[in-house]
N, CA and C atoms as a LAMMPS dump frame, in Angstrom:
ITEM: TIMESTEP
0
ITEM: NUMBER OF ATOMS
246
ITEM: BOX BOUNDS ff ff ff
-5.0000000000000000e+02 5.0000000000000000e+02
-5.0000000000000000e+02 5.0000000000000000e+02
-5.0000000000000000e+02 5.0000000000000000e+02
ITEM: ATOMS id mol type element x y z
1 1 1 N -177.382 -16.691 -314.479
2 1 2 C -176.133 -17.124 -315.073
3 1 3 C -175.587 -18.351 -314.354
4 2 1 N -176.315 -18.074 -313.276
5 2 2 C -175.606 -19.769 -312.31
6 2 3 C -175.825 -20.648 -312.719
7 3 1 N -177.28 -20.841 -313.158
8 3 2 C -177.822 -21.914 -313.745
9 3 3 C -177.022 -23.014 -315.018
10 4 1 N -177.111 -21.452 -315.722
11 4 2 C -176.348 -21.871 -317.207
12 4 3 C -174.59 -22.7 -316.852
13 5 1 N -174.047 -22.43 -315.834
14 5 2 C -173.312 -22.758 -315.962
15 5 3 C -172.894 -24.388 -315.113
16 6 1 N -174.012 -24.508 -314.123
17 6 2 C -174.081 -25.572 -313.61
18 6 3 C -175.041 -26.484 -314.686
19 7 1 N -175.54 -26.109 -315.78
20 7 2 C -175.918 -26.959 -316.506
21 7 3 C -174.976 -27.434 -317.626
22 8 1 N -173.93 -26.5 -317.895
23 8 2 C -172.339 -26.881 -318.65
24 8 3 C -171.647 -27.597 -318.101
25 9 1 N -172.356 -27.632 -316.609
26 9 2 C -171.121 -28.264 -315.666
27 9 3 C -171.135 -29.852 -315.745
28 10 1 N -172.842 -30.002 -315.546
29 10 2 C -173.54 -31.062 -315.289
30 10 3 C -173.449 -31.497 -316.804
31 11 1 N -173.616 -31.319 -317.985
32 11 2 C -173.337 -32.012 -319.246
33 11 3 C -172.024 -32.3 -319.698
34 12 1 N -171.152 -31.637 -319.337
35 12 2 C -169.535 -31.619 -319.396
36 12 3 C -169.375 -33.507 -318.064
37 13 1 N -169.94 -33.333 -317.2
38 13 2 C -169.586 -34.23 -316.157
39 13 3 C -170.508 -35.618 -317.21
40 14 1 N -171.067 -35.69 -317.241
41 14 2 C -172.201 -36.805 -318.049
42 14 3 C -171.369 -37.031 -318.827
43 15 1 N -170.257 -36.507 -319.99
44 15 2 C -170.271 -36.783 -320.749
45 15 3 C -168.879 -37.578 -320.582
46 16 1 N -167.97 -36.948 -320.03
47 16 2 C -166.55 -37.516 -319.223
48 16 3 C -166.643 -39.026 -318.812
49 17 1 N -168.185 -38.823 -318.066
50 17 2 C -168.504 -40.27 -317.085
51 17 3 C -168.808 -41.718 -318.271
52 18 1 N -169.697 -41.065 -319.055
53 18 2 C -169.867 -42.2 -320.892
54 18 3 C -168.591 -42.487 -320.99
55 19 1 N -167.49 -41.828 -321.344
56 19 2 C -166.201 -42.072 -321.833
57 19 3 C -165.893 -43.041 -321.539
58 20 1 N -165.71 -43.829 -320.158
59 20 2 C -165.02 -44.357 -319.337
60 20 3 C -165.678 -45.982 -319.75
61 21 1 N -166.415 -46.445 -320.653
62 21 2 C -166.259 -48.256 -320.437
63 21 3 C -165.372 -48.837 -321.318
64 22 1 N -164.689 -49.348 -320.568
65 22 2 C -163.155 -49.666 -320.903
66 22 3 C -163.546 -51.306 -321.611
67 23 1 N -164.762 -51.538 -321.023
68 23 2 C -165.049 -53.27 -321.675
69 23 3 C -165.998 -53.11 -323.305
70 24 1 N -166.664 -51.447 -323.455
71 24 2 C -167.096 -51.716 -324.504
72 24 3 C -166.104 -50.989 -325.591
73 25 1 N -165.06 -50.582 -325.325
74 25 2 C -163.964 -49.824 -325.665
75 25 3 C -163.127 -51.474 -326.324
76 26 1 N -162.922 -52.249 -325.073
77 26 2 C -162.277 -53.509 -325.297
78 26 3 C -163.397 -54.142 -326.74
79 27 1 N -164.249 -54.321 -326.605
80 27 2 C -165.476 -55.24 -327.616
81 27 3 C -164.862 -54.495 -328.842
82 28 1 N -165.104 -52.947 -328.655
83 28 2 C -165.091 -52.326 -330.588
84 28 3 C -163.549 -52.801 -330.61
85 29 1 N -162.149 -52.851 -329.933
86 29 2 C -161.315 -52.769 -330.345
87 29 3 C -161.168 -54.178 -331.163
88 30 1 N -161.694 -55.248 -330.274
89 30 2 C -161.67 -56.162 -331.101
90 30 3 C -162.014 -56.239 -332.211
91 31 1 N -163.057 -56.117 -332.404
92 31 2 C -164.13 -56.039 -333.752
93 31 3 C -163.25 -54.95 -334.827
94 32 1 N -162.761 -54.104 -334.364
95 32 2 C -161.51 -53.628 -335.073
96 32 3 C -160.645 -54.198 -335.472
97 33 1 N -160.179 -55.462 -334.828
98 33 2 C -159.097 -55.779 -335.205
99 33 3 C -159.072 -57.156 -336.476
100 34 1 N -160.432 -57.529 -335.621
101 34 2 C -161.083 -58.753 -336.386
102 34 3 C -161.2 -58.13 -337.988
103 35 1 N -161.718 -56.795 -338.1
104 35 2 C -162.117 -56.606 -339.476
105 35 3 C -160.888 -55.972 -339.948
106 36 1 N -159.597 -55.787 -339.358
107 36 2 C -158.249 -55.423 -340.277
108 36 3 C -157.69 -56.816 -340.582
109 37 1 N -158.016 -58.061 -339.95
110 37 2 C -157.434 -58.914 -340.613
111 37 3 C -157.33 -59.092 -342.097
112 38 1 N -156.618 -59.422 -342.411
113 38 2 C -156.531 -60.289 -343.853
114 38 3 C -156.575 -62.234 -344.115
115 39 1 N -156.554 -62.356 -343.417
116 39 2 C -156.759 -64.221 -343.393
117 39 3 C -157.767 -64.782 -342.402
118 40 1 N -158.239 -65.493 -342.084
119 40 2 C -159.13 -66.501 -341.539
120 40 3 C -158.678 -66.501 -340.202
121 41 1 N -156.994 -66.912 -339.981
122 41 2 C -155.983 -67.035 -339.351
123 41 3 C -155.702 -66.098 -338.253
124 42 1 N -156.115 -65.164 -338.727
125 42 2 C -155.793 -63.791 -337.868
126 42 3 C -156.747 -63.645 -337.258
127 43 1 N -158.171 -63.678 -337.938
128 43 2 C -159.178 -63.393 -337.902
129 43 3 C -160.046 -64.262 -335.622
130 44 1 N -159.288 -65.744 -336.211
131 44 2 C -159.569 -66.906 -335.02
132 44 3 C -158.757 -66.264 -333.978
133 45 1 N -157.412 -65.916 -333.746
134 45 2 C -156.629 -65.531 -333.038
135 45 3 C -156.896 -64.724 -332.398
136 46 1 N -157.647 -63.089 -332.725
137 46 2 C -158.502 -62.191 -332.257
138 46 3 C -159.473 -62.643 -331.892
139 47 1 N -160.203 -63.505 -332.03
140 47 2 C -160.973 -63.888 -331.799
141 47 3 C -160.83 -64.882 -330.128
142 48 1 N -159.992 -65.308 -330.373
143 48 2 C -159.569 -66.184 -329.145
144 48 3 C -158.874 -65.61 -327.91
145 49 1 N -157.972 -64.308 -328.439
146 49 2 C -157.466 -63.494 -327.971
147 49 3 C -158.795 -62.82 -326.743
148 50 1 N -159.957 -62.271 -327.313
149 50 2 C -160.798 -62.004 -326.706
150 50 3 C -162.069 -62.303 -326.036
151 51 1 N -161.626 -63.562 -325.645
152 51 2 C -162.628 -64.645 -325.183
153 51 3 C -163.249 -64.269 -323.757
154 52 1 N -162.452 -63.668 -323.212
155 52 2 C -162.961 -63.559 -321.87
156 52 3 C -163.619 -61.94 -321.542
157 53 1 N -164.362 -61.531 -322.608
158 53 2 C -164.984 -60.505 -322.869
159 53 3 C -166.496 -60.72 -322.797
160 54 1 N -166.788 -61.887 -323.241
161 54 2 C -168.488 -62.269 -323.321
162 54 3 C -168.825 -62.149 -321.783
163 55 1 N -168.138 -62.54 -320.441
164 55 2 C -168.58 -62.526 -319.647
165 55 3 C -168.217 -60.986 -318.726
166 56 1 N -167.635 -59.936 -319.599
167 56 2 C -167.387 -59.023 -319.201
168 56 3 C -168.403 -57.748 -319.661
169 57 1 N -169.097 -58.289 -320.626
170 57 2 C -170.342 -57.717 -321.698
171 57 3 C -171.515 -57.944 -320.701
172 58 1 N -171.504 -59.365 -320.211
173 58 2 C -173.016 -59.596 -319.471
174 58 3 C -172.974 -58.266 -317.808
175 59 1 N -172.172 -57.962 -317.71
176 59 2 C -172.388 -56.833 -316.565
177 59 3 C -172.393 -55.015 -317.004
178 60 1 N -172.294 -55.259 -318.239
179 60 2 C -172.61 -54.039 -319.026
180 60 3 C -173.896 -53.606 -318.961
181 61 1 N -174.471 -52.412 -319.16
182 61 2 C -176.054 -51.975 -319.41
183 61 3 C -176.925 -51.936 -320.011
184 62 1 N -178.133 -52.108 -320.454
185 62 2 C -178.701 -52.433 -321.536
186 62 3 C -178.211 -52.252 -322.511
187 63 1 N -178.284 -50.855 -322.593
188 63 2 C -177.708 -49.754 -323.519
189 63 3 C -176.226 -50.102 -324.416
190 64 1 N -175.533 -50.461 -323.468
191 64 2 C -174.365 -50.988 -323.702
192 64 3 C -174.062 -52.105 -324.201
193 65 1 N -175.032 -52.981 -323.617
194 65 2 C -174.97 -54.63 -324.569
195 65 3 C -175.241 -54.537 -325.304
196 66 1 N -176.043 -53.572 -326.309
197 66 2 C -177.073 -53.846 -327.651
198 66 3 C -175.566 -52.939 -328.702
199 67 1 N -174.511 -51.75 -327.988
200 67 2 C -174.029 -51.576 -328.544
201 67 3 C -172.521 -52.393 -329.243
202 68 1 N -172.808 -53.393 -328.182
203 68 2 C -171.766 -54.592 -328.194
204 68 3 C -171.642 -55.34 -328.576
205 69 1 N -173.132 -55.838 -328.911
206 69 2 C -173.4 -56.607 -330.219
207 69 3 C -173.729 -56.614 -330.999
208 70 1 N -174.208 -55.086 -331.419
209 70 2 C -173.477 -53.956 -333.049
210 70 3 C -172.387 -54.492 -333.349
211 71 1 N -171.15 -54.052 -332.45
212 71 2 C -169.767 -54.552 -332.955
213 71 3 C -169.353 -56.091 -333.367
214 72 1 N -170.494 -57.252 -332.553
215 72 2 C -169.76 -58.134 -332.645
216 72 3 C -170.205 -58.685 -334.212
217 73 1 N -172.078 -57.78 -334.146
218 73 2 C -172.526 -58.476 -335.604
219 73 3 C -171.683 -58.027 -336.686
220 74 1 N -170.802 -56.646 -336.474
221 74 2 C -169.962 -56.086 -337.216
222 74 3 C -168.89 -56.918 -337.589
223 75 1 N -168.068 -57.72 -336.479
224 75 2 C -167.049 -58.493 -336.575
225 75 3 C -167.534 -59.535 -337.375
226 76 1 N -168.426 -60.149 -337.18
227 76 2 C -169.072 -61.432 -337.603
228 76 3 C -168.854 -61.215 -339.368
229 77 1 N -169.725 -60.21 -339.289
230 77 2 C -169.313 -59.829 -341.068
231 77 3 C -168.122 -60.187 -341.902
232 78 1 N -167.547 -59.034 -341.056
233 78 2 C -165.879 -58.999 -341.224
234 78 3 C -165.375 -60.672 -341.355
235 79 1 N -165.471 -61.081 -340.809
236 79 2 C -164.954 -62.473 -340.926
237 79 3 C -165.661 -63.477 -341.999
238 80 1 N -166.611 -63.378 -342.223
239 80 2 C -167.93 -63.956 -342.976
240 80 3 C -167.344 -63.975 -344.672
241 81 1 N -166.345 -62.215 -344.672
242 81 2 C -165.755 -61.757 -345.835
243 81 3 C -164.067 -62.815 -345.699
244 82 1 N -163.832 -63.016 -345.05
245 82 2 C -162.465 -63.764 -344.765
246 82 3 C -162.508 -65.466 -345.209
């Protein structure tokens, strides 16, 4: 029974620890915000707004960059429609 529960313990802890990137948290929010725009206008502003993110992406993890620029090809869209 020890086992089982240090293995709840140990997946419960893993999963808390993922939670925590606050820079790829920052990327989707953008890309969120980019694709609620309604004008072009809004669209640059968010965009400019979050400029100093590209160099906050390059110290991210593999894993993490490829999901970062999911969002941004996401944003890109989004705007593409604007």
């Amino acid at each position: 029974m020890g086992t089982v529960k240090t293995l709840f313990l140990g997946l419960a802890l893993t999963a808390i620890a993922g939670c925590g990137n606050s820079t790829l948290d920052d990327v989707e929010d953008a890309k969120d915000k980019i694709c609620a725009c309604k004008d072009s206008a809004c669209a640059v502003k968010v965009k400019k707004e979050s400029k100093g993110l590209r160099a906050k992406v390059k110290e991210l993890t593999n894993e993490d960059k490829l999901k970062a620029m999911k969002f941004g090809k996401q944003a890109a869209a989004c705007m593409a429609k604007l």
